[in-house]
PDB file of N, CA, C and O in Angstrom:
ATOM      1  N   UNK A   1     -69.565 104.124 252.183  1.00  0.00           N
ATOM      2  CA  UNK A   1     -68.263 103.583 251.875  1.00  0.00           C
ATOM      3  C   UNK A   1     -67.802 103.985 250.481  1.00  0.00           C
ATOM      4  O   UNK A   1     -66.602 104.174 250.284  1.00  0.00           O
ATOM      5  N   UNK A   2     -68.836 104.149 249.350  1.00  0.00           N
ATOM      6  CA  UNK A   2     -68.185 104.346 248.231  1.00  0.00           C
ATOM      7  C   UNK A   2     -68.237 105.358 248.118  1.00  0.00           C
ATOM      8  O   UNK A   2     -68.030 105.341 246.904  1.00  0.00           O
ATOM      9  N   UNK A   3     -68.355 106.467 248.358  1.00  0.00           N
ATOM     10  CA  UNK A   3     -68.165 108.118 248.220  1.00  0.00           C
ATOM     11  C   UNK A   3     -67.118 108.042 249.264  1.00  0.00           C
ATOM     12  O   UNK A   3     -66.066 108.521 248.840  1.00  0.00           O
ATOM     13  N   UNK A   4     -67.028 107.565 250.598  1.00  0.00           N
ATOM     14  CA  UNK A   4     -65.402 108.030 251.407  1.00  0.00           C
ATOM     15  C   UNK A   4     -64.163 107.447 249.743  1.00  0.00           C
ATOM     16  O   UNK A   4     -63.181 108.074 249.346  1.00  0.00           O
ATOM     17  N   UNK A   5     -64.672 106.243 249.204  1.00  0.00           N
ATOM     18  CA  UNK A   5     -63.620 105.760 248.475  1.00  0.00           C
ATOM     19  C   UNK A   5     -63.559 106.590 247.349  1.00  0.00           C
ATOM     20  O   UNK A   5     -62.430 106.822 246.916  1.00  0.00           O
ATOM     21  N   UNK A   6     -64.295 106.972 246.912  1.00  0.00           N
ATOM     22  CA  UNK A   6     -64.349 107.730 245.289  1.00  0.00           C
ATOM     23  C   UNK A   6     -63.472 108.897 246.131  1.00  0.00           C
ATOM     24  O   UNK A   6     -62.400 109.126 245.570  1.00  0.00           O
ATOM     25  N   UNK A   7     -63.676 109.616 247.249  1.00  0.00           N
ATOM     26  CA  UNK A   7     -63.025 110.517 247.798  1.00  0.00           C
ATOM     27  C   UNK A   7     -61.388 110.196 247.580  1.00  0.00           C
ATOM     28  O   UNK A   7     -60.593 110.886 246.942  1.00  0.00           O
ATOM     29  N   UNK A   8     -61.253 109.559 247.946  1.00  0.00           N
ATOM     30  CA  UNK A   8     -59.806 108.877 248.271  1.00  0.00           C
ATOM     31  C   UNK A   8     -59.299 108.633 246.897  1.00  0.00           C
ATOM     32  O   UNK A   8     -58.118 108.974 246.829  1.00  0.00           O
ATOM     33  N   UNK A   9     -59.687 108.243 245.957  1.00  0.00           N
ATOM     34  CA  UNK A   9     -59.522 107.747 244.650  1.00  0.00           C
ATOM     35  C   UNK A   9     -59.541 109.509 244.491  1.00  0.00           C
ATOM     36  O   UNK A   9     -58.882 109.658 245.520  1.00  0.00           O
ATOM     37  N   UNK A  10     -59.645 110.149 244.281  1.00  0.00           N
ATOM     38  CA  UNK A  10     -59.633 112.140 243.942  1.00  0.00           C
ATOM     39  C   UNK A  10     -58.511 112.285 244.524  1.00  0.00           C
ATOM     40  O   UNK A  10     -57.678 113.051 244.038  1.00  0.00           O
ATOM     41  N   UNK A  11     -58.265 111.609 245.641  1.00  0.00           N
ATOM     42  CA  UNK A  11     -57.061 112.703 246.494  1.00  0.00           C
ATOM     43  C   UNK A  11     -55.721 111.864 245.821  1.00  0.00           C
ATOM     44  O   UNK A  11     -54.667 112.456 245.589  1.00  0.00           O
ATOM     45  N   UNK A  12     -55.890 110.576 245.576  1.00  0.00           N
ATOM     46  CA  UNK A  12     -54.691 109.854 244.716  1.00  0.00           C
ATOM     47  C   UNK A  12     -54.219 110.249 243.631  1.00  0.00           C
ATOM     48  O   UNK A  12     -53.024 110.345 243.350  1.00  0.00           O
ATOM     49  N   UNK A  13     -55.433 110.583 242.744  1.00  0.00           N
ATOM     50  CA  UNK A  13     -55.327 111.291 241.544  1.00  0.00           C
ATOM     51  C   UNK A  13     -54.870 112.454 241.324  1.00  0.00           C
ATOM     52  O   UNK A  13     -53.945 112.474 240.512  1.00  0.00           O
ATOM     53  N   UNK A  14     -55.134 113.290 241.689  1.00  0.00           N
ATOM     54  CA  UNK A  14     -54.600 114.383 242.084  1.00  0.00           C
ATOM     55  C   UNK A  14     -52.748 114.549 242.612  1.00  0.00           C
ATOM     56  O   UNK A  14     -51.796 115.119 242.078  1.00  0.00           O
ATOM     57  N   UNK A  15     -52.870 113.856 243.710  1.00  0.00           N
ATOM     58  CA  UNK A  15     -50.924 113.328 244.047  1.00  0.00           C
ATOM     59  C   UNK A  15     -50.326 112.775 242.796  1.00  0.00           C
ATOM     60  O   UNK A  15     -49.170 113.094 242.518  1.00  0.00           O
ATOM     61  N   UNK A  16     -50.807 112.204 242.238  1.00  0.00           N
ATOM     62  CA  UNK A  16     -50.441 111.118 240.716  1.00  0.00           C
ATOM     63  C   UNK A  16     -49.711 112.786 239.715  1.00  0.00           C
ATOM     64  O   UNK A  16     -48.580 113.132 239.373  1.00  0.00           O
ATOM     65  N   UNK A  17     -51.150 113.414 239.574  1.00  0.00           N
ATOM     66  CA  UNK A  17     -50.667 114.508 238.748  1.00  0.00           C
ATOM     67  C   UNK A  17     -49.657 115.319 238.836  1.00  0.00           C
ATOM     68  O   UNK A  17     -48.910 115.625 237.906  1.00  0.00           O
ATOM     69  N   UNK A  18     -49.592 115.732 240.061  1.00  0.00           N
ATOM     70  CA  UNK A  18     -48.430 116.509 240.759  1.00  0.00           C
ATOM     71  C   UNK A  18     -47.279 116.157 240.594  1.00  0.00           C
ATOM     72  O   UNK A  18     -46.876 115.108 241.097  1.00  0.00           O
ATOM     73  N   UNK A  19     -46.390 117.052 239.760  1.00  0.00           N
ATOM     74  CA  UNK A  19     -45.485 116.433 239.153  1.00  0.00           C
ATOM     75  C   UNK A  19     -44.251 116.830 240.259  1.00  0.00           C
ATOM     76  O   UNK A  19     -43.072 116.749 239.917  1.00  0.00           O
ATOM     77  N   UNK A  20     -44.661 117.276 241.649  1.00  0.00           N
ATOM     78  CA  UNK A  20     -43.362 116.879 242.354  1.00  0.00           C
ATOM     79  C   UNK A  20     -43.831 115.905 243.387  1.00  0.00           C
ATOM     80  O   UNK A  20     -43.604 116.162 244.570  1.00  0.00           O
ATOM     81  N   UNK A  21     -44.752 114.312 242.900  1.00  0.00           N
ATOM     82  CA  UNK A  21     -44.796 112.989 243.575  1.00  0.00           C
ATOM     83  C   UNK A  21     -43.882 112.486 243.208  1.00  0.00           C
ATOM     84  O   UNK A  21     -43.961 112.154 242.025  1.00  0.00           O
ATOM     85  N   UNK A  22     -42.688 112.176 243.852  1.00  0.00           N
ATOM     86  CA  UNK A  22     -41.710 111.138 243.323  1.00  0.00           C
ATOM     87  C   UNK A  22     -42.137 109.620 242.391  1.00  0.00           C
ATOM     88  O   UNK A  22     -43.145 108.920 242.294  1.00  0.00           O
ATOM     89  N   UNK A  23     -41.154 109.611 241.982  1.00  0.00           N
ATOM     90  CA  UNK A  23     -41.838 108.038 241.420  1.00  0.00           C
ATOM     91  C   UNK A  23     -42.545 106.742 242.278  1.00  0.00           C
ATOM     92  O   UNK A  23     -43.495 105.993 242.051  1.00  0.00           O
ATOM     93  N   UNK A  24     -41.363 106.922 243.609  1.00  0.00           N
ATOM     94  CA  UNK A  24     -41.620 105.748 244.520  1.00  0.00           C
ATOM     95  C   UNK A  24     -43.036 106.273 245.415  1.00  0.00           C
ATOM     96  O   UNK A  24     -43.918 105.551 245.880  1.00  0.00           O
ATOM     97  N   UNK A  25     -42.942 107.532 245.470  1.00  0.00           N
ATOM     98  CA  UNK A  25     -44.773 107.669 246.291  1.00  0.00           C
ATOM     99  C   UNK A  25     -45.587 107.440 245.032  1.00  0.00           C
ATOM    100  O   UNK A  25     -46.268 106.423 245.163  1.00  0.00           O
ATOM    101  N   UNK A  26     -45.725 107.928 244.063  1.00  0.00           N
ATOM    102  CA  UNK A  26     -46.706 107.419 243.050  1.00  0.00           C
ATOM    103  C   UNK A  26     -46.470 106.208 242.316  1.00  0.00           C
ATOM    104  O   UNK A  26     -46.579 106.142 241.092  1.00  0.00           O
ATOM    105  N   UNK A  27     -46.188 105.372 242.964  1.00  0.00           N
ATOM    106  CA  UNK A  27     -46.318 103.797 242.630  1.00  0.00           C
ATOM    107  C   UNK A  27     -47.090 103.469 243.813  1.00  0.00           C
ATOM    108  O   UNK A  27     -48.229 103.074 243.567  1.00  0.00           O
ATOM    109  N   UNK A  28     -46.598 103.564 245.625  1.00  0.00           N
ATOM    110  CA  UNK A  28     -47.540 103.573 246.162  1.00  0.00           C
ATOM    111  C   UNK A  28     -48.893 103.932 246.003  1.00  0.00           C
ATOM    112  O   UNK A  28     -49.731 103.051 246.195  1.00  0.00           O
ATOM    113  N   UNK A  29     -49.231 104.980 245.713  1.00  0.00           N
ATOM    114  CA  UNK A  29     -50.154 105.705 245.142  1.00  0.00           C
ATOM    115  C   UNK A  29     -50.981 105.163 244.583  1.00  0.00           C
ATOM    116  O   UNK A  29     -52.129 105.248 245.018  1.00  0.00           O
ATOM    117  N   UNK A  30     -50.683 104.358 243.341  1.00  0.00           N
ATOM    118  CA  UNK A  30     -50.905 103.871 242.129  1.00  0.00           C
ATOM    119  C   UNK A  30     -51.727 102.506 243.164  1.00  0.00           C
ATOM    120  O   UNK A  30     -52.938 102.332 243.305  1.00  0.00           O
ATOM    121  N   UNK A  31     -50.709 101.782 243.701  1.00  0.00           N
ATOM    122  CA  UNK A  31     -51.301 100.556 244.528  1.00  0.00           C
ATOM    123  C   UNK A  31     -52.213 100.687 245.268  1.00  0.00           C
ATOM    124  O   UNK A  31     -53.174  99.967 244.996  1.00  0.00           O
ATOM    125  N   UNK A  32     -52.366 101.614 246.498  1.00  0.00           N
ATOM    126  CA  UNK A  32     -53.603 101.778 246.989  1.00  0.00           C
ATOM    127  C   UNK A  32     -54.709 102.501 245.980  1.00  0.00           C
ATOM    128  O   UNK A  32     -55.653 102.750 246.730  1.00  0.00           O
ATOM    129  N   UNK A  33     -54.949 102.819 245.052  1.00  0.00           N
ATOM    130  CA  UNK A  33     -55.661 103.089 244.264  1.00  0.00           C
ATOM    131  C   UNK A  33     -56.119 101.901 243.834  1.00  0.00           C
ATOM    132  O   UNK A  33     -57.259 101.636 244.214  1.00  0.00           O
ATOM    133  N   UNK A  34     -55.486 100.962 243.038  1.00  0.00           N
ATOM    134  CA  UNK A  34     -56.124  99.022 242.551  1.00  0.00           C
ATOM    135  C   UNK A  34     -56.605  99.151 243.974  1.00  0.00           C
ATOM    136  O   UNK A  34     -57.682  99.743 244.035  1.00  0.00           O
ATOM    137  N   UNK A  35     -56.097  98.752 245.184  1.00  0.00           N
ATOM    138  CA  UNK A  35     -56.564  98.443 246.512  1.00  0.00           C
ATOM    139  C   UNK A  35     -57.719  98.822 246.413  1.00  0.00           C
ATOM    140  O   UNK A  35     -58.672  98.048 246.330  1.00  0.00           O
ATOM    141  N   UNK A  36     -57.816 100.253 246.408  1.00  0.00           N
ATOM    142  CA  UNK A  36     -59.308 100.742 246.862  1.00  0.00           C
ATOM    143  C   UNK A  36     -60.410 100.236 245.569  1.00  0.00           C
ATOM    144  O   UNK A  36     -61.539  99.834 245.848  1.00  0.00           O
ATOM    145  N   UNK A  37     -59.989 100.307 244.360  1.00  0.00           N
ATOM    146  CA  UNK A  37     -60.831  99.948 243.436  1.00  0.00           C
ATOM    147  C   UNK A  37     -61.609  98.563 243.692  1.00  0.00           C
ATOM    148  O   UNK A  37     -62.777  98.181 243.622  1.00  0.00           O
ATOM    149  N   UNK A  38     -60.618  98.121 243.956  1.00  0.00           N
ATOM    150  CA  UNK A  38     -60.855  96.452 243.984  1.00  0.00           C
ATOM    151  C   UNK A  38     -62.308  96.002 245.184  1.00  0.00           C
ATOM    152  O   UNK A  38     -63.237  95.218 244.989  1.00  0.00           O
ATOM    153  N   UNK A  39     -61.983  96.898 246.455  1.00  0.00           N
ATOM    154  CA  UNK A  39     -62.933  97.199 247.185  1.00  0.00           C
ATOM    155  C   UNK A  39     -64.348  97.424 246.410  1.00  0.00           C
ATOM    156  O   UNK A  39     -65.179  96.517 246.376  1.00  0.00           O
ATOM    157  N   UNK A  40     -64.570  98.660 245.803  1.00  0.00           N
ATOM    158  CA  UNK A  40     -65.389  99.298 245.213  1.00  0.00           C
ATOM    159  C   UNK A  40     -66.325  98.221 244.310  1.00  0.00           C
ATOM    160  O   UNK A  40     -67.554  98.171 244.359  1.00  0.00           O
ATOM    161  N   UNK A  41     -65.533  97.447 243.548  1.00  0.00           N
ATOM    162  CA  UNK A  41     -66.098  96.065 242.708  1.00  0.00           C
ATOM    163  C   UNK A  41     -66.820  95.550 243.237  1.00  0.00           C
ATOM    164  O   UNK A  41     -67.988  95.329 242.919  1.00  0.00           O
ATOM    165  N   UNK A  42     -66.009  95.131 244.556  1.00  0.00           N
ATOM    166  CA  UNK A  42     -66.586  94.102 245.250  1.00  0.00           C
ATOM    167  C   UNK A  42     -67.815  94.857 245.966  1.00  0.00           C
ATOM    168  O   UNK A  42     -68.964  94.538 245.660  1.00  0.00           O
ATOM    169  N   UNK A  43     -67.606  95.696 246.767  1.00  0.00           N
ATOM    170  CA  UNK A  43     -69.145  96.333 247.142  1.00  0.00           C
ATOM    171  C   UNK A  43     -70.402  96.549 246.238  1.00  0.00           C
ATOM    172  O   UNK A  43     -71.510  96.130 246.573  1.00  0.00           O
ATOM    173  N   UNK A  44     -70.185  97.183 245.146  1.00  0.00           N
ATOM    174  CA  UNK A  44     -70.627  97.323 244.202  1.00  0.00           C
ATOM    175  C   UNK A  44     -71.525  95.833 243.747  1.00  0.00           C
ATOM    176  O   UNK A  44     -72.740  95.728 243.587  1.00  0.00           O
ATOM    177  N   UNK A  45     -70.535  94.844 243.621  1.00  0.00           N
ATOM    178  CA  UNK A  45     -71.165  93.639 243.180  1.00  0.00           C
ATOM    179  C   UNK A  45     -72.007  93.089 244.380  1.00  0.00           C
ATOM    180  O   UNK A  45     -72.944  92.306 244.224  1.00  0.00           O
ATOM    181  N   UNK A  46     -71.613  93.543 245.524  1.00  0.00           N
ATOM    182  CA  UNK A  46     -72.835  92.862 246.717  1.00  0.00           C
ATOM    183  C   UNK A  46     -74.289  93.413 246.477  1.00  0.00           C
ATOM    184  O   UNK A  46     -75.391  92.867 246.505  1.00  0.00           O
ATOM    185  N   UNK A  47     -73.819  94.880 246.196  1.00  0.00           N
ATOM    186  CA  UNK A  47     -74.967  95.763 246.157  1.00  0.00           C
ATOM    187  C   UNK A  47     -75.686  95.551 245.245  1.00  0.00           C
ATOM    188  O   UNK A  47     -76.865  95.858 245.421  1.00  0.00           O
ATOM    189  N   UNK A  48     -75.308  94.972 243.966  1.00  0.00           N
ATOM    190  CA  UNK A  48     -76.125  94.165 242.492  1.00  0.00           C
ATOM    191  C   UNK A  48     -76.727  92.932 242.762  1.00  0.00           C
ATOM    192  O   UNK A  48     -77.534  92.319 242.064  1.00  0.00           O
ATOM    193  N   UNK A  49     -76.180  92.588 244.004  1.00  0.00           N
ATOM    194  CA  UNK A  49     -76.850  90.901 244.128  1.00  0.00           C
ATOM    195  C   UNK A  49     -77.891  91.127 244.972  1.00  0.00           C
ATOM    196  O   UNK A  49     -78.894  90.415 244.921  1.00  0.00           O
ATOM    197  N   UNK A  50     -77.717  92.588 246.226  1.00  0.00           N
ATOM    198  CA  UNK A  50     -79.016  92.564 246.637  1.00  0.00           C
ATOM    199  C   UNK A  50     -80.107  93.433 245.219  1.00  0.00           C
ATOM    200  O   UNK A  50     -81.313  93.217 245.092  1.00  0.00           O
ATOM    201  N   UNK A  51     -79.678  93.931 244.748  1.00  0.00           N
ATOM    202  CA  UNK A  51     -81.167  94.682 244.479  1.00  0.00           C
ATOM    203  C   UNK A  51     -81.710  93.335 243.697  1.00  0.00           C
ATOM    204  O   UNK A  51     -82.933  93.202 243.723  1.00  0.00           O
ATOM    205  N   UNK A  52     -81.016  92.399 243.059  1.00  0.00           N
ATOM    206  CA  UNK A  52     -81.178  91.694 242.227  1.00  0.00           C
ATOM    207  C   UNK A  52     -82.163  90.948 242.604  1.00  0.00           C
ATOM    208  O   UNK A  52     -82.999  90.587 241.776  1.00  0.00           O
ATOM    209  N   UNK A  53     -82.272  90.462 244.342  1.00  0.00           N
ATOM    210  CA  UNK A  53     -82.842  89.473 245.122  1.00  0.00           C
ATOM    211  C   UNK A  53     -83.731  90.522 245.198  1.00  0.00           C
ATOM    212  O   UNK A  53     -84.654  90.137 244.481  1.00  0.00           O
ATOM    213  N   UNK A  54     -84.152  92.078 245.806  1.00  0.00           N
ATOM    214  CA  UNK A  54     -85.489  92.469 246.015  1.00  0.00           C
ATOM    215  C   UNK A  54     -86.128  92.504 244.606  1.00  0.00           C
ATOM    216  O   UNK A  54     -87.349  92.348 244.607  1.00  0.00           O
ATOM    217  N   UNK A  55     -85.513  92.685 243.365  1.00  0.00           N
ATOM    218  CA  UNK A  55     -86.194  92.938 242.046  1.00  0.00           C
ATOM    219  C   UNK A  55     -87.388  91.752 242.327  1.00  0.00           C
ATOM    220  O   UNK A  55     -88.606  91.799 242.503  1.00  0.00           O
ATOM    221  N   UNK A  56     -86.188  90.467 242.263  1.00  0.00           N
ATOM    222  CA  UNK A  56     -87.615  88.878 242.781  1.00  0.00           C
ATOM    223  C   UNK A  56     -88.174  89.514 243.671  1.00  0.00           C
ATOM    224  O   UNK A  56     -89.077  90.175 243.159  1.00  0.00           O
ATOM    225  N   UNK A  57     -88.108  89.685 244.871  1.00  0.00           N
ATOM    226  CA  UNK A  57     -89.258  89.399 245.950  1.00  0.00           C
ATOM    227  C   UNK A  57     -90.007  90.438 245.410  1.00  0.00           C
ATOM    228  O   UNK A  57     -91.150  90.219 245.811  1.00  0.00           O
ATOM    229  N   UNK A  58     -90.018  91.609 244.617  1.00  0.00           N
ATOM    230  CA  UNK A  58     -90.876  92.917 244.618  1.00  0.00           C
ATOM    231  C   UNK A  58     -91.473  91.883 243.375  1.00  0.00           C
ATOM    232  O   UNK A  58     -92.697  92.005 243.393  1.00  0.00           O
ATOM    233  N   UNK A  59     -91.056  90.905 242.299  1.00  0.00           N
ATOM    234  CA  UNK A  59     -91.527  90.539 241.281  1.00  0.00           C
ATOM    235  C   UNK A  59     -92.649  89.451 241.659  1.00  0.00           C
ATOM    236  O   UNK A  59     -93.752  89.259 241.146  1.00  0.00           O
ATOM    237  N   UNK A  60     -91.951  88.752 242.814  1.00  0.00           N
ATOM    238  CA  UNK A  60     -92.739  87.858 243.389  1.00  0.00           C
ATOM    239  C   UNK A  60     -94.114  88.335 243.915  1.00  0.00           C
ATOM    240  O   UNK A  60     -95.100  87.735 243.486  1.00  0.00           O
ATOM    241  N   UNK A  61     -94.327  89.554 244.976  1.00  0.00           N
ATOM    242  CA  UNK A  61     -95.349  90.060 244.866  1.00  0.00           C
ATOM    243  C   UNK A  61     -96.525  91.097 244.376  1.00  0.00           C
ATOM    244  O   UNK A  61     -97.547  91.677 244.740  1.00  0.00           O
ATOM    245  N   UNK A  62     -95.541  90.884 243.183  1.00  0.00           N
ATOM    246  CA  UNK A  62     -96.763  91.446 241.626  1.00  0.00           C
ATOM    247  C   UNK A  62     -97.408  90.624 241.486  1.00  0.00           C
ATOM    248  O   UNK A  62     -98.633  90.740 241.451  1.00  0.00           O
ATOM    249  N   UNK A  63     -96.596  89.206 241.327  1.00  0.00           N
ATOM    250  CA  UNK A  63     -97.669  88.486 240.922  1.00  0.00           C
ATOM    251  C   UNK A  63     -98.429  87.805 241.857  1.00  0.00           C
ATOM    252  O   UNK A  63     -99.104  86.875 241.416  1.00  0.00           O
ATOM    253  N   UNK A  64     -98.494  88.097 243.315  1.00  0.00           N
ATOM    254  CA  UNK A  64     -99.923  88.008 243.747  1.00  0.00           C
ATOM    255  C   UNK A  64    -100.198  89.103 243.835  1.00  0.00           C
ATOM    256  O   UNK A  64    -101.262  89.073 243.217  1.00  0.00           O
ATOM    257  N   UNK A  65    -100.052  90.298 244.186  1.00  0.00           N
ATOM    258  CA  UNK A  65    -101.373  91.356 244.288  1.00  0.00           C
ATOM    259  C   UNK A  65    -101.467  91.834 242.780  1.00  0.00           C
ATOM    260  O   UNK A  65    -102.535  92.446 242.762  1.00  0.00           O
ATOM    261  N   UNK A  66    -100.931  91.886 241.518  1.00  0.00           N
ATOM    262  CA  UNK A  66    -100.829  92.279 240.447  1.00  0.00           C
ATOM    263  C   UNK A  66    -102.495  92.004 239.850  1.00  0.00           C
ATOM    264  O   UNK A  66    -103.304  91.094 240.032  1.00  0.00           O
ATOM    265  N   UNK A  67    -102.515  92.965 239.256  1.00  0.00           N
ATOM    266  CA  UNK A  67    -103.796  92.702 238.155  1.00  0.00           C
ATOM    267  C   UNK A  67    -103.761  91.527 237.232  1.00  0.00           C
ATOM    268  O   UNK A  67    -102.777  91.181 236.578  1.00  0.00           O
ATOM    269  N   UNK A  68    -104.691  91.068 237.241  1.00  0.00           N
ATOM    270  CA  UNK A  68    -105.726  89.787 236.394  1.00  0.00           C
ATOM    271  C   UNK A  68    -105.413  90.296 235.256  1.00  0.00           C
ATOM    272  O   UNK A  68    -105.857  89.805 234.217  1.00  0.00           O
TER     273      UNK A  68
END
């Protein structure tokens, strides 16, 4: 999901630059870009809460099989 989006976020950017995007498509533009970002956060932040939870369970079993 986040490489199709980083994709998409390139192809916006790119239209943005192009200086024959009208104003009113690059405001659209502009919006689905926050849109997609906003996505990206949020995945991003799921994906921090899992590793966060295996960091414990991998921490949890250090300390039983872990060295004395």
């Amino acid at each position: 999901m986040l490489e199709n989006s980083l994709n998409k976020l390139k192809d916006i950017s790119d239209k943005l630059e192009d200086e024959n995007t009208s104003l009113e498509e690059g405001i659209k533009l502009f919006e689905s870009g926050v849109e997609i970002l906003e996505q990206c956060a949020k995945a991003l932040g799921e994906c921090n809460g899992k590793v966060s939870v295996l960091k414990s369970r991998l921490a949890a079993l250090d300390d039983i099989f872990g060295e004395d």
